[in-house]
N, C-alpha and C positions, 0 to 999 in steps of 0.2 A: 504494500500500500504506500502509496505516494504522498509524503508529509510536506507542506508548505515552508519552504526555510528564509525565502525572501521575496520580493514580489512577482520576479519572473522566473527562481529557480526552485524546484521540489527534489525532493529525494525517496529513495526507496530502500533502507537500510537493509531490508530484512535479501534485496535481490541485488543489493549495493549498484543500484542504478541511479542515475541523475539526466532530471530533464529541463532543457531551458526553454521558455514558454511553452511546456505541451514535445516538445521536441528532443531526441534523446539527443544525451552531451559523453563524448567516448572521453574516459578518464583514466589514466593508470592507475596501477592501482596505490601509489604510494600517493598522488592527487586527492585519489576518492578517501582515502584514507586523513591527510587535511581537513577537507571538508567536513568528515564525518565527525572527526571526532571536535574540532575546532565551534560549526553549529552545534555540535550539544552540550556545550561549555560554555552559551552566549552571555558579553559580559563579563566573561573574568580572561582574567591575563594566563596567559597559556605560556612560558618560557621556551626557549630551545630544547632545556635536557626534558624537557614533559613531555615534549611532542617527538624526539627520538625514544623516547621511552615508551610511548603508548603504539606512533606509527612504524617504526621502522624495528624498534624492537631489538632483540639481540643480533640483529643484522647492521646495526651500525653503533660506534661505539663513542664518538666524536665530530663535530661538528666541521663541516669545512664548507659551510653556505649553500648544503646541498636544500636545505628548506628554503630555501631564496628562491633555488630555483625552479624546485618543483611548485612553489605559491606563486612564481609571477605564471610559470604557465598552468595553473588554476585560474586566475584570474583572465588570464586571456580567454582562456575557452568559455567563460560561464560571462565574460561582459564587463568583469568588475574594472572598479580603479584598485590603484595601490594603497587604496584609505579606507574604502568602502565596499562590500560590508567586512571585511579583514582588513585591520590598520594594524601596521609596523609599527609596535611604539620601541626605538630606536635605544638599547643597552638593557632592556625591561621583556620586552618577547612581542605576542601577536593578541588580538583581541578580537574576538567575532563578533558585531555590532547588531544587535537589535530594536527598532524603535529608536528612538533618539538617543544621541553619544553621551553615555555620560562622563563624569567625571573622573566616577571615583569606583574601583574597580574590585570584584575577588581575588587576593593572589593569595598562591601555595606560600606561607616564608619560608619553608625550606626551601624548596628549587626556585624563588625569590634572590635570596641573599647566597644562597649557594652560586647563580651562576653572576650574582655582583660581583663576589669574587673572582670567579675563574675570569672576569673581562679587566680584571687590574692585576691578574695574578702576574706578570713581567713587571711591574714596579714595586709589588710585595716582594719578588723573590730577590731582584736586584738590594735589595736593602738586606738581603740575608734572612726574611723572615718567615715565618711557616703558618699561614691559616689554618685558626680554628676556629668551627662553628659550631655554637652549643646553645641549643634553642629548649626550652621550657616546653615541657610537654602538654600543655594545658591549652594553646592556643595556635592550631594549626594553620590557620586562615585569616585573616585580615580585609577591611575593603576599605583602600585608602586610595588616595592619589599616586598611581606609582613612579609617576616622573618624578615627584616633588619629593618620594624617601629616597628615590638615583642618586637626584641630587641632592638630595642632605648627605646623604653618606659619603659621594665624591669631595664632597666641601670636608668633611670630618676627617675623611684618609689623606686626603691632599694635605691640608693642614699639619697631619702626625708624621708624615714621609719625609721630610726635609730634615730631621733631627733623630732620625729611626735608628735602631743599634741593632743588630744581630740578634734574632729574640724570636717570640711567641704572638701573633696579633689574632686576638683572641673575640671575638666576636657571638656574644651572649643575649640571652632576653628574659625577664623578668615579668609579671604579673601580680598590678595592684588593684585595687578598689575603683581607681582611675585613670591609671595607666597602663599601656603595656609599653616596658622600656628597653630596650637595644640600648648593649653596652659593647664600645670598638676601647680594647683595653692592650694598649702598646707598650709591652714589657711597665707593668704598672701605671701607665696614663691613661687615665680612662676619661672618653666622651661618653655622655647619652644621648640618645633620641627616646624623648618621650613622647610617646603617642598616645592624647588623651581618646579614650575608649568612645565618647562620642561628640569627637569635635577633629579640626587639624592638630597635626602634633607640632613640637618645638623641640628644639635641643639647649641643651647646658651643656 
């Protein structure tokens, strides 16, 4: 049965078919595979290691912009632009747009801040230091702005890198009454980002 996913394209999971207006649309299968999994996630931010983890699977095991390139030619076949209805949000992953854009989005914080790091891991390692990420089990999901944590965090590491010494950068999260707090702790110098639980967050 053919489900509605946007206003000229439907799909049919169960026969992993895709039609554009009424019309069948031939897809690979690593394509149909995007698609599938990206519309049933609409809304929330989907990372790179998510979507080789769910599409491509134990057949591939690192990144090298192979999702670039099978998403630009998805988008050709089906009509889209390169924003709509899958927007590149640029160091953060992909997002499948439903109804109007919002803001402020679902993301996994593990495969969040897991792949923050691996996109600055050449000026962690340069400085001699080894990530570690140690996330509180209590809060798997978040819906924030994801540009806006990028960039608090790039502002936070840029900031600690310049006087960095051979060591441990340690990157933690906490859970209060009204926070959840991210802690970037460089050989004993710790930043927060405090995210109040329902508002924007701020750092100290």
């Amino acid at each position: 049965m053919f489900t509605t996913i946007t206003e000229h394209i439907s799909i049919d999971r169960e026969q992993r078919s895709v039609r554009r207006d009424g019309q069948a649309v031939h897809l690979t299968g690593l394509e149909y595979g995007l698609l599938d999994f990206l519309s049933a996630h609409p809304n929330r931010i989907c990372t790179r290691q998510i979507l080789l983890d769910h599409v491509w699977g134990d057949r591939f095991q690192y990144d090298t912009g192979t999702i670039d390139v099978h998403l630009n030619a998805l988008r050709r076949k089906l009509g889209w632009t390169n924003k709509e209805p899958i927007e590149t949000i640029r160091g953060v992953g992909f997002v499948f747009h439903i109804e109007q854009k919002p803001t402020h989005y679902t993301i996994d914080l593990q495969a969040f801040l897991s792949e923050w790091l691996r996109s600055r891991e050449t000026e962690i390692r340069a400085k001699g230091l080894v990530a570690q990420l140690h996330l509180t089990p209590f809060v798997n999901e978040m819906t924030i702005e994801p540009r806006a944590l990028r960039q608090m965090l790039d502002s936070v590491l840029t900031a600690l890198l310049p006087s960095a010494q051979p060591g441990v950068l340690r990157l933690s999260s906490k859970l209060t009454m009204q926070h959840f707090i991210l802690s970037l702790d460089l050989n004993g110098t710790v930043n927060e980002l405090r995210i109040p639980i329902y508002s924007d967050f701020d750092a100290s």
